[in-house]
N, C-alpha and C positions, 0 to 999 in steps of 0.2 A: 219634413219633406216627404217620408214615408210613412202613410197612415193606413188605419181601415185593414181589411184583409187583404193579404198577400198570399198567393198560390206557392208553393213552393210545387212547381211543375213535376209529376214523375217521368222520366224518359218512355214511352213508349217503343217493345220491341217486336220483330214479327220475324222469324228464324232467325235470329242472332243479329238481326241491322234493327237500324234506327226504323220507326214508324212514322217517318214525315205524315202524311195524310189522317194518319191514328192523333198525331201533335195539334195538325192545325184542328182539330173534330174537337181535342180540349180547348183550345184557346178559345173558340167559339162559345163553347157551353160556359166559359167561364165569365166570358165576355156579356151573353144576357141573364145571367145569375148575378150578376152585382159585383161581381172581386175584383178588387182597386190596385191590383198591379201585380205581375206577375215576378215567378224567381226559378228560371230555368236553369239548370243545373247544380245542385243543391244535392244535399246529402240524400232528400228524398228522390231527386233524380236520378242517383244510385254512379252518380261522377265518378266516383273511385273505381268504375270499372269502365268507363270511356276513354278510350284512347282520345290523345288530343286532339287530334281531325274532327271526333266525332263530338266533342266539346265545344270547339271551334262552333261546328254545324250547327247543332242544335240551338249552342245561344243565337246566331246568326240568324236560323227561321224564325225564332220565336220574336227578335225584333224585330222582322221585316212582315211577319204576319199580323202583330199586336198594330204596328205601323204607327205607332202613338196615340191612340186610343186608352191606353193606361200604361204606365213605369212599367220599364221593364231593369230588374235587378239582376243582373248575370254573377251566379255560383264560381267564385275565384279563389276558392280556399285551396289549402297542399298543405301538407307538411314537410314540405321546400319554399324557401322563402323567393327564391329565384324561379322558382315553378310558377306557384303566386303572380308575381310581376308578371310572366309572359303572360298568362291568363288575362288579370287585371287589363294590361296595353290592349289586348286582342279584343276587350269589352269595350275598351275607351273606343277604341277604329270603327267599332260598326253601330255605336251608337248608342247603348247600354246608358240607363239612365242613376245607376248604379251600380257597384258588388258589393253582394254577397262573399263575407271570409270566415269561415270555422277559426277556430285557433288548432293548432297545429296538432296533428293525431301521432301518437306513438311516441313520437321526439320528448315529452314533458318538460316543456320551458320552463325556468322558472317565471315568475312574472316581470322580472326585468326582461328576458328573453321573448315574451309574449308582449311588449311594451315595444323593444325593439323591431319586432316582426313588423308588428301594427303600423308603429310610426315610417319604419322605409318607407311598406307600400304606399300611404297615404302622403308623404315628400314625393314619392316616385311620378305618381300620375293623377293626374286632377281628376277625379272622380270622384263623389260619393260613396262610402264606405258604411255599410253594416256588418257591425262586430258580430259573430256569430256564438255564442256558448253553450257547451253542452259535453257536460263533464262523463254525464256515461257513457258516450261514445268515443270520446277524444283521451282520454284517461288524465284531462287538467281543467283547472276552473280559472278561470279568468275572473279573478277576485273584485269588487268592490273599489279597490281604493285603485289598481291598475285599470280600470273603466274612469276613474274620476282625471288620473292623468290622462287617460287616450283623448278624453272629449275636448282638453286644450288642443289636441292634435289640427291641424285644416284638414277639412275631406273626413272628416269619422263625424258622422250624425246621428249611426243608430246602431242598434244593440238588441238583437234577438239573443234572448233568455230561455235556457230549458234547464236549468238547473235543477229547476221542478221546488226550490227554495223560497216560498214568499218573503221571508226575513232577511234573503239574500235582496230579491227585486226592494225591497222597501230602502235597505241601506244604498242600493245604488242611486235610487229616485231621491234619496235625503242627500248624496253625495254631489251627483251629477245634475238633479231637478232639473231645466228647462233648457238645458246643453246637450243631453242627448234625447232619440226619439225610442223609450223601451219599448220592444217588440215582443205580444207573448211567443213561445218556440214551445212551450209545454202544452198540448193542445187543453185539457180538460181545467186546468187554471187560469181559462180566460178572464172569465169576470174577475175573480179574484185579481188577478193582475191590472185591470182596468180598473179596479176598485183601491189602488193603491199608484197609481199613475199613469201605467201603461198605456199607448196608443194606439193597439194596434194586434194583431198577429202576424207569423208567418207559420200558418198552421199544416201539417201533411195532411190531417182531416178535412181541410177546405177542398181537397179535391174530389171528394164524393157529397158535399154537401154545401158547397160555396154561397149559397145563397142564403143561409142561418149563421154561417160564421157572420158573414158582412152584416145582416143584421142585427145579432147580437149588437155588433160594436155600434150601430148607427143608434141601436135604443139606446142604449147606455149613454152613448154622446149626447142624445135626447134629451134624457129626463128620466124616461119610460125606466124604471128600475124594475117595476115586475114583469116587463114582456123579455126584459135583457136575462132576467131568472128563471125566466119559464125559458130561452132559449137554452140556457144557460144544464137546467137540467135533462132537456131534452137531448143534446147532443154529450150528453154525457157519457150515456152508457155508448155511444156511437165511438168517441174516441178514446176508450178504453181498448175497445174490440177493433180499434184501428191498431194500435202496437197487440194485440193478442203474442203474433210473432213480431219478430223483426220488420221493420220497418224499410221500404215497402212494400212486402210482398200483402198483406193484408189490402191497405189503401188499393194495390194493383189487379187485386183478387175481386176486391168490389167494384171498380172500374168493369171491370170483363164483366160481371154480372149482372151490370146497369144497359151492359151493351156497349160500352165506350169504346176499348181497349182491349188488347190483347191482355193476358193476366203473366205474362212473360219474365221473368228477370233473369240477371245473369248471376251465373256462380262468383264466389259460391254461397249466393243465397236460392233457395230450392222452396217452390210451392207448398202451398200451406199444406200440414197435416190436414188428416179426414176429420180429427175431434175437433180442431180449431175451426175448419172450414164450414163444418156443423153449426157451430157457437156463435160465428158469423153470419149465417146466415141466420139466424134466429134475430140476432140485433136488426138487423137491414129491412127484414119482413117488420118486424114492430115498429121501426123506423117510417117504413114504407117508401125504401129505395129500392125493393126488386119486389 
């Protein structure tokens, strides 16, 4: 259902508010660069510091700007399961063509507990469900064999990976195969991941370079295995020096620097250092984004 690359959208901010007009200026760019669906409010969105009004908001413009011209997947993770649901329903109301759910930060479920999580939300409300993992930031791994029971679940389709584990994604795809849609979430193990099942990304680096991610995957879906390698190593060193720091202040550092974007975020994540911001720009210029 979810393929190709996916945006994981960063909130733009401009003195401490939302940057509607800074939002709609991505969707656009993203829109004639090729990216096949978007995912607003996302960890790269920097949700954990949005009050819910402005969660609410955000996924709200982003479905009424994108207007169905591509998926849009609204960011509905917490580490409240009951947090979650209000999220989720407030996605299903205005038209969200899925969510997005991390598993759960802090709490460390075990994987009954991450099974359960999963399964309410997806009983709760009919929508499409992308499992999200990513154990360095959530401090839990949503294991292999609790992936192979969620995919009996209805409404759980797909599963963004950043485990950064190919031996982890191969036993999912041996597990799960053609029941779920893997999604890469580790940006620079794209191919890899496509060379082992995957469909797809939802990559933070798609937002300075959307239109290499999406090709990447359309070569590869191709045939074309050396233009998907030469993509492949080209946007490598990019999304290395996309996580430089924490994520996203980097990604939102290069947005400003393209001209997009304010380079804004909120505490308490703090603009890049001067050596990083150096290091940066040296990739972007060989790049040839600024």
């Amino acid at each position: 259902m979810f393929k190709g690359s996916l945006v994981p959208l960063v909130t733009p901010f401009s003195n401490g508010k939302i940057d509607f007009p800074g939002l709609k200026r991505l969707i656009e760019f993203h829109l004639e660069e090729g990216t096949e669906g978007f995912v607003p409010c996302g960890t790269t969105g920097e949700s954990a510091t949005l009050t819910h009004e402005e969660h609410r908001g955000v996924v709200k413009f982003v479905i009424e700007e994108v207007a169905g011209r591509r998926p849009v997947v609204a960011g509905c993770g917490s580490n409240s399961t009951q947090e979650s649901l209000g999220l989720l329903r407030y996605a299903k109301e205005v038209g969200a063509d899925g969510a997005l759910i991390i598993t759960p930060y802090y709490n460390k479920p075990t994987q009954d507990g991450l099974y359960e999580h999963f399964k309410f939300l997806a009983n709760s409300v009919d929508l499409p469900i992308i499992l999200y993992n990513v154990p360095s930031r959530t401090g839990v791994n949503l294991l292999p064999k609790t992936v192979a029971r969620l995919v009996e679940v209805e409404n759980i389709v797909g599963l963004k990976e950043a485990s950064g584990s190919i031996d982890q994604v191969s036993e999912i795809i041996n597990l799960a195969g053609a029941r779920i849609t893997l999604l890469c979430g580790e940006d620079a193990n794209l191919l890899p991941i496509l060379s082992v099942g995957g469909k797809g990304s939802i990559a933070a680096t798609a937002n300075v370079a959307p239109k290499d991610f999406a090709n990447l995957i359309k070569r590869f879906n191709e045939g074309d295995l050396e233009e998907a390698k030469s993509l492949h190593h080209k946007l490598f060193p990019l999304c290395k020096a996309m996580f430089i720091e924490t994520n996203p202040v980097p990604i939102k550092t290069t947005l400003n620097l393209m001209g997009m974007i304010s380079a804004e975020v909120r505490l308490p994540l703090v603009p890049l250092r001067e050596e990083s911001l150096t290091k940066v720009k040296e990739v972007l210029k060989g790049y040839g984004l600024i």
